[in-house]
DOMI-609468 format. One record per residue: x, y, z of N, C-alpha, C, CB in turn; residue in one letter. Coordinates in pm, whole numbers, plus 50000, padded with zeros to 5 digits. Glycine has a CB too. Layout:
BEGIN
  n.c1  n.c2  n.c3 ca.c1 ca.c2 ca.c3  c.c1  c.c2  c.c3 cb.c1 cb.c2 cb.c3 residu
     X     Y     Z     X     Y     Z     X     Y     Z     X     Y     Z      A
...
This chain:
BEGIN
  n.c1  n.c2  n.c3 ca.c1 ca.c2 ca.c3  c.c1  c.c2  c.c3 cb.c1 cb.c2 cb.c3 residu
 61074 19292 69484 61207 19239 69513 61215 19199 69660 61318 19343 69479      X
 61274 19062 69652 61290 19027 69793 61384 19132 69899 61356 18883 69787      X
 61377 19143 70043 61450 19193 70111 61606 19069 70119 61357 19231 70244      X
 61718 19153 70103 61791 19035 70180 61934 19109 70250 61838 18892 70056      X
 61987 19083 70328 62091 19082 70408 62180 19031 70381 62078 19051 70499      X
 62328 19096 70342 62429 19006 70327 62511 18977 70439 62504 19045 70231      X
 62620 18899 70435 62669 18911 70567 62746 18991 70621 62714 18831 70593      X
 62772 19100 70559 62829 19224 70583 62761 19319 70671 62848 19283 70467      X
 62610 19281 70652 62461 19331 70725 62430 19465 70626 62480 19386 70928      X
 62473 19468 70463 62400 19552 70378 62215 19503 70346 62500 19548 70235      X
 62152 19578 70333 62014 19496 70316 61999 19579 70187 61875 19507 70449      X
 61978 19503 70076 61908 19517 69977 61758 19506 69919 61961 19468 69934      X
 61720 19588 69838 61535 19537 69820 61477 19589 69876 61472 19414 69852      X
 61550 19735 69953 61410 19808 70023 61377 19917 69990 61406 19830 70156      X
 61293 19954 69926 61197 20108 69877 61265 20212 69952 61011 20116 69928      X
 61282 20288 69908 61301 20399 70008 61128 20445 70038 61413 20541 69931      X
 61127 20461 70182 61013 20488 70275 60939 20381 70301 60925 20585 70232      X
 61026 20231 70275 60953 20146 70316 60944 20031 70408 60935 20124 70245      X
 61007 20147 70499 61037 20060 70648 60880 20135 70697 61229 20116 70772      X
 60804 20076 70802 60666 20129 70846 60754 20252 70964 60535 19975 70934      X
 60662 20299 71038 60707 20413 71117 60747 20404 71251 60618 20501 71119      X
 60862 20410 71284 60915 20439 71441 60972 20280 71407 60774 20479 71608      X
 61030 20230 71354 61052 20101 71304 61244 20056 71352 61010 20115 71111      X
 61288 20236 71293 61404 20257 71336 61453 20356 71433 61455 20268 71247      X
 61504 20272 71540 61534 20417 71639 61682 20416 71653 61458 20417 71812      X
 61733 20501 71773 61834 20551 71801 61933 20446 71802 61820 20622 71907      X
 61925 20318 71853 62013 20177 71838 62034 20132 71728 61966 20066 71896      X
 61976 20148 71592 61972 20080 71485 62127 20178 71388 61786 20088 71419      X
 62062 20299 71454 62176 20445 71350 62281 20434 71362 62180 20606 71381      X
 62403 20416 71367 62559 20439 71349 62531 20590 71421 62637 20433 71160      X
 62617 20602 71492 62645 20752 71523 62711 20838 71422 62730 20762 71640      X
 62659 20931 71337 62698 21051 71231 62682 20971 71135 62846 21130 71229      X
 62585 20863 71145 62515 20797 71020 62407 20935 70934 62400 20642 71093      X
 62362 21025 70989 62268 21114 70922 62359 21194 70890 62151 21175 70991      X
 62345 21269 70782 62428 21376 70704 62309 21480 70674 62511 21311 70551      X
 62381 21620 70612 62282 21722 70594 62207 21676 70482 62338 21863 70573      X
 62200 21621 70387 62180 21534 70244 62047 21479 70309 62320 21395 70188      X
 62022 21395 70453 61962 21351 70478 61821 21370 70551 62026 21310 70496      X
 61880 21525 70598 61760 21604 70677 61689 21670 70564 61812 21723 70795      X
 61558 21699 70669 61441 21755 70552 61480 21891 70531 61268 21754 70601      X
 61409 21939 70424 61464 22036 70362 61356 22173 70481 61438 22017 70158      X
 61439 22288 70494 61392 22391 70561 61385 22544 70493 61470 22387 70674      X
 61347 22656 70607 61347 22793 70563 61496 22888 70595 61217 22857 70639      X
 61528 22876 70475 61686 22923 70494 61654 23082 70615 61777 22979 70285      X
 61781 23061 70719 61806 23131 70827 61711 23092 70913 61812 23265 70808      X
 61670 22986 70915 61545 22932 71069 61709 22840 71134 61324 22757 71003      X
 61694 22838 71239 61760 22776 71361 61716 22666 71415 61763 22852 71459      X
 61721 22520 71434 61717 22441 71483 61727 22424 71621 61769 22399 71431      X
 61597 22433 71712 61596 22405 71849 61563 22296 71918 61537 22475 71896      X
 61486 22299 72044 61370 22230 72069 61255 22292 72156 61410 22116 72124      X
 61127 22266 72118 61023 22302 72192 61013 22293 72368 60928 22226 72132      X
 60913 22319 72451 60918 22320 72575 60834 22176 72616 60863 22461 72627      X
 60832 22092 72477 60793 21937 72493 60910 21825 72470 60677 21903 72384      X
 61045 21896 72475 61144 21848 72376 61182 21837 72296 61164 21802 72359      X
 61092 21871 72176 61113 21828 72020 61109 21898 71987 61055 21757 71941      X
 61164 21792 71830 61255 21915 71718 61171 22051 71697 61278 21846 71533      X
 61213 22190 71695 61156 22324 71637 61261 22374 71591 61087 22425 71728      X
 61224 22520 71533 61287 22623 71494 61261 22733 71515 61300 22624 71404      X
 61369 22804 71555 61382 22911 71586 61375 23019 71414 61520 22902 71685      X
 61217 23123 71416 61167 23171 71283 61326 23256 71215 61006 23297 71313      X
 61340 23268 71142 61434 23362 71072 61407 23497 71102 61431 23347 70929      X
 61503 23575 71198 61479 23701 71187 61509 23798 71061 61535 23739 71284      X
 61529 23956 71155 61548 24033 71040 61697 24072 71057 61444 24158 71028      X
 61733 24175 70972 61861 24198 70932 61923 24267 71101 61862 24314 70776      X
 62007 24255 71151 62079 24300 71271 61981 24250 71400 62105 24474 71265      X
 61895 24158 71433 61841 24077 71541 61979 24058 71583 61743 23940 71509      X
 61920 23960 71718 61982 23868 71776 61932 23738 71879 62056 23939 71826      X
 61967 23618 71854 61881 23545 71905 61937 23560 72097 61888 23384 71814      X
 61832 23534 72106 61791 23563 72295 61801 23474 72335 61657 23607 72360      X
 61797 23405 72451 61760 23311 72507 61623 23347 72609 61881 23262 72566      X
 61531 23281 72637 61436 23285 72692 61412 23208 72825 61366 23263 72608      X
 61526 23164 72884 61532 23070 73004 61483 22936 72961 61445 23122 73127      X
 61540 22867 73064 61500 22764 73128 61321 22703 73091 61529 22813 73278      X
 61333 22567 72930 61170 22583 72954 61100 22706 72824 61146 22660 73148      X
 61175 22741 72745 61152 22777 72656 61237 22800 72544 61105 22844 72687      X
 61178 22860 72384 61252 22797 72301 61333 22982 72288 61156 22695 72152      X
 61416 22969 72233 61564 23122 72249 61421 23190 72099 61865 23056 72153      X
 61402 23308 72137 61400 23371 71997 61478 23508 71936 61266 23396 71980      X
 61482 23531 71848 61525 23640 71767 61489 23785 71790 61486 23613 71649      X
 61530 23896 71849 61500 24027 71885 61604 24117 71846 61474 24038 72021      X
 61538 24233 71827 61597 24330 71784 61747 24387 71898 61472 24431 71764      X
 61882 24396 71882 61943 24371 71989 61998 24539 72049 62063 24254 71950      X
 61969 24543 72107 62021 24683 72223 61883 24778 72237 62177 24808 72139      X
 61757 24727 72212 61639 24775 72240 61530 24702 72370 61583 24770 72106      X
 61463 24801 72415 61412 24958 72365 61534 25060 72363 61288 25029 72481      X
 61523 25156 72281 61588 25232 72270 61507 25390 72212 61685 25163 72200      X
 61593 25471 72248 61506 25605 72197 61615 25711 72229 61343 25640 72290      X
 61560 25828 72158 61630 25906 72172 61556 26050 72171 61722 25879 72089      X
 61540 26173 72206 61493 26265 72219 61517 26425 72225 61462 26227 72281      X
 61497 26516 72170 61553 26586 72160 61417 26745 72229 61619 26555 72010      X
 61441 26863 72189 61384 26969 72242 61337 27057 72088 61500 27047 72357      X
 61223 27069 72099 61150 27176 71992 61174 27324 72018 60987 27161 71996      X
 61227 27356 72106 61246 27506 72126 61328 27495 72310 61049 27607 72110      X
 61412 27673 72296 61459 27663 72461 61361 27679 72520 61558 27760 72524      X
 61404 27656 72641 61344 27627 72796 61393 27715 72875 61376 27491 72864      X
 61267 27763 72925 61312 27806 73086 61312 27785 73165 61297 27862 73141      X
 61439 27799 73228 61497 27736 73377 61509 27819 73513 61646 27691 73355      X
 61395 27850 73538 61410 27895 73668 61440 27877 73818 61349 27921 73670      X
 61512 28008 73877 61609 28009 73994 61575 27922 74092 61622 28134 74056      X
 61678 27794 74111 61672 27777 74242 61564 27653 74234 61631 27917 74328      X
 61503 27591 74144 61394 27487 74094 61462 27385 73989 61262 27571 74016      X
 61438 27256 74078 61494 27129 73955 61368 27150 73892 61532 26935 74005      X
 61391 27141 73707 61296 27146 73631 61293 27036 73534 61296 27260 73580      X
 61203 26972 73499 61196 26850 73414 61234 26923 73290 61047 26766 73408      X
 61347 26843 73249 61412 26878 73102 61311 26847 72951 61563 26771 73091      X
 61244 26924 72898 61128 26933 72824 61178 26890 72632 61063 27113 72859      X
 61222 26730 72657 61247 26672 72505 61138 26581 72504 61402 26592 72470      X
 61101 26715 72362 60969 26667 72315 60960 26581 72211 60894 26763 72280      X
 61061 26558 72115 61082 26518 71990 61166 26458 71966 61087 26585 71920      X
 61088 26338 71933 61185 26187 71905 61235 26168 71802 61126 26060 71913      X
 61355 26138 71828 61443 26100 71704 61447 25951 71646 61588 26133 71741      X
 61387 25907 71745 61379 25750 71722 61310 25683 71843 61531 25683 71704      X
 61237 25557 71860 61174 25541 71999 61135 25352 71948 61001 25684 72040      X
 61172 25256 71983 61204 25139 71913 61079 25104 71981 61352 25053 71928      X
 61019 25079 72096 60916 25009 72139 60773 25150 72196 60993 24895 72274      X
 60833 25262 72140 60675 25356 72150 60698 25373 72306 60488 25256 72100      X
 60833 25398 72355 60835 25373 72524 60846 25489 72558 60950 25286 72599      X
 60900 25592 72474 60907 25761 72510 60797 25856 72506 60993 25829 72420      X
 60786 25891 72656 60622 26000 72625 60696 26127 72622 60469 26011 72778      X
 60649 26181 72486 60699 26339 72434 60619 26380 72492 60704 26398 72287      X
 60505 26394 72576 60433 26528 72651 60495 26519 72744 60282 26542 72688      X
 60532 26388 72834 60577 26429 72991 60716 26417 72987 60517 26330 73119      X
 60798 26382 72918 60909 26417 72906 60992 26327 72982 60919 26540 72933      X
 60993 26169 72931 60989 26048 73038 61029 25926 72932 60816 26023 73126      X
 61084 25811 73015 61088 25676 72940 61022 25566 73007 61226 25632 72917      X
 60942 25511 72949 60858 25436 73074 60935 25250 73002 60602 25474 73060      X
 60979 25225 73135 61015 25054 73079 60864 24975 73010 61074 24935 73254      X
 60880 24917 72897 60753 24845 72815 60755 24719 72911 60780 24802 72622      X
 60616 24667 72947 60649 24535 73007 60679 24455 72926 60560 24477 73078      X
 60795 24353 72981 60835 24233 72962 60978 24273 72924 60749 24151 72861      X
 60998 24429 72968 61122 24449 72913 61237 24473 73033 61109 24571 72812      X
 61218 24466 73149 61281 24484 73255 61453 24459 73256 61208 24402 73340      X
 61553 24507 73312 61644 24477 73266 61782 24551 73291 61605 24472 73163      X
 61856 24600 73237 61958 24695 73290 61984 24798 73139 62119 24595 73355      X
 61968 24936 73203 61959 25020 73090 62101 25175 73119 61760 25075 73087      X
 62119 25180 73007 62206 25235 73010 62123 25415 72883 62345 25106 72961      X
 62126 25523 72956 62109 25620 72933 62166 25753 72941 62047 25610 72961      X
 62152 25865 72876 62289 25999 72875 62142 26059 72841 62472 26016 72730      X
 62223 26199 72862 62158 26368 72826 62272 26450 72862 62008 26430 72929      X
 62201 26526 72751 62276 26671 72784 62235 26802 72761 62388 26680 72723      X
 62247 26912 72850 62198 27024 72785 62291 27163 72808 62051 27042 72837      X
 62300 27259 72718 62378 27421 72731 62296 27493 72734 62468 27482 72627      X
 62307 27520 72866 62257 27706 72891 62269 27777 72793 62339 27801 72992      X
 62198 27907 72781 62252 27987 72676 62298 28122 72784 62125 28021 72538      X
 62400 28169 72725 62492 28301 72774 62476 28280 72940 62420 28480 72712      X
 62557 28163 73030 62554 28178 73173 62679 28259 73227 62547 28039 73238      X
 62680 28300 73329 62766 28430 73389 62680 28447 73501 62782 28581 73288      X
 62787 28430 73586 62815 28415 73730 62743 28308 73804 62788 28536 73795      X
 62759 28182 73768 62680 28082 73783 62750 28056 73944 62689 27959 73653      X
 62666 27985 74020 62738 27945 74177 62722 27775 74177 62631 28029 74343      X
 62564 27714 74142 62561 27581 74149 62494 27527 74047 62513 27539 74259      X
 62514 27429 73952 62448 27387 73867 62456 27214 73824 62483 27476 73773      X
 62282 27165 73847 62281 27033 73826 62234 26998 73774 62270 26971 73877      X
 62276 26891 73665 62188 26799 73547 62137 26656 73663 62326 26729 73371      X
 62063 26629 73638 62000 26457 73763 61914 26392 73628 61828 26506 73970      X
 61959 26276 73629 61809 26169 73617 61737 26136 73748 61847 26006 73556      X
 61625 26115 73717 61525 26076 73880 61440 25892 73817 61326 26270 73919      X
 61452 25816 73871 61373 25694 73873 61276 25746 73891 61395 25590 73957      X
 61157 25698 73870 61016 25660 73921 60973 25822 74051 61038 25455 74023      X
 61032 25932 73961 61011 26038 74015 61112 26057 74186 60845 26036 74017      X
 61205 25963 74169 61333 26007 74319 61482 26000 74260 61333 25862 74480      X
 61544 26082 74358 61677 26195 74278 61760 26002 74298 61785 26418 74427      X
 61794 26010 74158 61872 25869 74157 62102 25963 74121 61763 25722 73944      X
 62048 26003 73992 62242 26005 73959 62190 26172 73921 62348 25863 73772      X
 62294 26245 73944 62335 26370 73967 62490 26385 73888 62333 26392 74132      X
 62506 26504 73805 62618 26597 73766 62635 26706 73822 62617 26631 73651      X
 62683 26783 73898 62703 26907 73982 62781 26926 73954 62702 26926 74100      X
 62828 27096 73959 62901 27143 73870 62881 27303 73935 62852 27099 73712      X
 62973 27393 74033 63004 27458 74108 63134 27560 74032 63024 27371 74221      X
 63073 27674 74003 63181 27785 73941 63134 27950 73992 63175 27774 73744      X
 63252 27988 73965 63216 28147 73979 63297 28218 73828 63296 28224 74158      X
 63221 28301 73790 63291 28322 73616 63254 28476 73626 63194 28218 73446      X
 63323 28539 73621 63320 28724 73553 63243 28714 73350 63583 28807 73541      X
 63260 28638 73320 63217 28693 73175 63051 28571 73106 63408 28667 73045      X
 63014 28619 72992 62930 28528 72973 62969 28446 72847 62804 28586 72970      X
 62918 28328 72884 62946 28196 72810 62854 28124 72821 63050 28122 72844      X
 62794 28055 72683 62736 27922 72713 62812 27802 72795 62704 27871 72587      X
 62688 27725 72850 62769 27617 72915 62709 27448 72885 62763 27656 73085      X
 62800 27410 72911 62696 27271 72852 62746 27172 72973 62742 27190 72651      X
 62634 27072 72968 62641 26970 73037 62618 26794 73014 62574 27016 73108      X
 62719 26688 73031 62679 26616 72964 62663 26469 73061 62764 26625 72846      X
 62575 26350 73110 62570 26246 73193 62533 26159 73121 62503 26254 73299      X
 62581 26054 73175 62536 25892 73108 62574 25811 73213 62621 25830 72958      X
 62454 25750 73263 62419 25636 73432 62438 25491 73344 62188 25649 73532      X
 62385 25402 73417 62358 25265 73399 62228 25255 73540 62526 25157 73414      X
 62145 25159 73494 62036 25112 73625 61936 25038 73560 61954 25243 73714      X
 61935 24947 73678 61865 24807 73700 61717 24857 73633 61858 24747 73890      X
 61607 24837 73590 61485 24898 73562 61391 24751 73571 61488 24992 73404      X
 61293 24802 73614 61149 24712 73622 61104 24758 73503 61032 24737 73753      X
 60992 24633 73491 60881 24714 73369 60768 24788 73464 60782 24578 73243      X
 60764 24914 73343 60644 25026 73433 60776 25130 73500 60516 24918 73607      X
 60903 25112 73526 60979 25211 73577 60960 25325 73489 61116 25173 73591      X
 61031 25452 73557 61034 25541 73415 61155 25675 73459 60837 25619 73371      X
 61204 25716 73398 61357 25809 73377 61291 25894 73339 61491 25774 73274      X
 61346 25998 73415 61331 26181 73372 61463 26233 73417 61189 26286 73470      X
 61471 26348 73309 61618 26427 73327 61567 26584 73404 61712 26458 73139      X
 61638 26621 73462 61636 26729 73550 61717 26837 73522 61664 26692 73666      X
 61720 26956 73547 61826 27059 73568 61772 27151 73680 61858 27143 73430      X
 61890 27222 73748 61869 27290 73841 62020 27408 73856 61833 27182 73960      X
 61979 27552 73849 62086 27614 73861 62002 27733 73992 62152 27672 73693      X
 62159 27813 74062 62097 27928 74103 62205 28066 74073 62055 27903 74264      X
 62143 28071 73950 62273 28176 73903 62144 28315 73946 62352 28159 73668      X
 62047 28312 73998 61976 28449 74050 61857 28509 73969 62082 28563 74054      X
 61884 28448 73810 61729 28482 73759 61681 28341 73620 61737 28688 73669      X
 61620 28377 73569 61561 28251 73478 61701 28255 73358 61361 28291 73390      X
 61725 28104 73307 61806 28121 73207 61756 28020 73135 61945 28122 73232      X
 61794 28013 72984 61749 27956 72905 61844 27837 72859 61710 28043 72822      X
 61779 27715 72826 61856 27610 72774 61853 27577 72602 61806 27489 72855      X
 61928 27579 72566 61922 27575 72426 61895 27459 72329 62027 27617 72396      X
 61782 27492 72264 61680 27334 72183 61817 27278 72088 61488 27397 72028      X
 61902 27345 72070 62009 27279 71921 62064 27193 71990 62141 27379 71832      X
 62076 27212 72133 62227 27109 72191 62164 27034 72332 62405 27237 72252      X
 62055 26970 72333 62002 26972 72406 61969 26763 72389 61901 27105 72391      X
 61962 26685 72443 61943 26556 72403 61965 26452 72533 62043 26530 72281      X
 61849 26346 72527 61793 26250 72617 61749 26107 72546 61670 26318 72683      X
 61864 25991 72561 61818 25887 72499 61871 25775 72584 61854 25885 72356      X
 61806 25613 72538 61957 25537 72614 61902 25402 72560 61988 25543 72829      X
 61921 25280 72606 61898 25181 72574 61893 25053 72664 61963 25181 72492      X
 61869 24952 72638 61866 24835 72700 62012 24738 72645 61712 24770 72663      X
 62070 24750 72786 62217 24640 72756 62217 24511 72779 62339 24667 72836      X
């Protein structure tokens, strides 16, 4: 069938796919001449971007509760798991806390640890590289049976130096457990790493109790 043009400028007689290639560009289209009808067919939940060459990509389909990222300037946004690394940690048995000595708070046992960033022997969160960022973290721990306490401090320490501190100054006639509870915010490099502290000088060793005892936090 012949091609022909009416004067309306409809063209009849042409195959579909049988214009040759790059034949029609951006001047020829009506603006919101393409409809969804018209695009190629895709992987349901992929995202439509562009590459760091300009052109068309997609952003892969994540999983259930992601969130897409952006990746700066020069690259294409992808899909990550959102408020991670994250972890959380807890204590296998009490601790002893002896007089007058900040002691690294000993949570050995993870309750959860999203990027493998929590070391249960040293009792630490080490930033994963590429994860640098601003993190937000808490702990807490209860003495067991304290009486006549004078000074007592929960600390996180950066990269092993006294960063945020809870202090907490009493004089008490009877015995009571006591508990203590902090949650910081801070800037973190990758390779940084968070440890929780306690320090009392009530005059002899006291024990912290594994049931109520907990160290976790996350990336905001």
């Amino acid at each position: 069938m012949a091609i022909v043009i009416n004067g309306s400028g409809t063209v009849t007689g042409l195959a579909v796919g049988g214009l040759p290639d790059d034949i029609v560009d951006a001047g020829t289209l009506a603006d919101n001449a393409v409809g969804l009808a018209q695009m190629a067919g895709g992987t349901d939940g992929n995202i439509i971007t562009y590459d760091t060459s300009g052109n068309p990509a997609v952003v892969a389909t994540g999983s259930s509760g992601e969130i897409l990222t952006s990746a700066g300037a020069g690259a294409a946004p992808t899909m990550v798991a959102g408020n991670t690394p994250s972890w959380g940690a807890t204590m296998s048995a009490n601790q002893t806390i002896s007089h007058q000595v900040f002691t690294k708070v000993a949570m050995n046992t993870e309750g959860w640890d999203t990027d493998s960033a929590y070391d249960t022997s040293n009792y630490k969160f080490v930033v994963p590289a590429g994860k640098a960022g601003r993190y937000l973290f808490t702990g807490s721990v209860e003495f067991i049976e304290l009486h006549d306490g004078k000074f007592l401090q929960l600390m996180f320490r950066i990269n092993d130096a006294a960063w945020k501190g809870y202090k907490h100054r009493q004089s008490i006639s009877f015995t009571q457990d006591m508990s203590f509870t902090m949650t910081a915010i801070a800037d973190l490099d990758a390779a940084d790493y968070v440890e929780m502290f306690i320090y009392h000088n009530h005059g002899s060793d006291r024990l912290l109790n594994a049931t109520e005892g907990f160290f976790g936090g996350f990336k905001i």
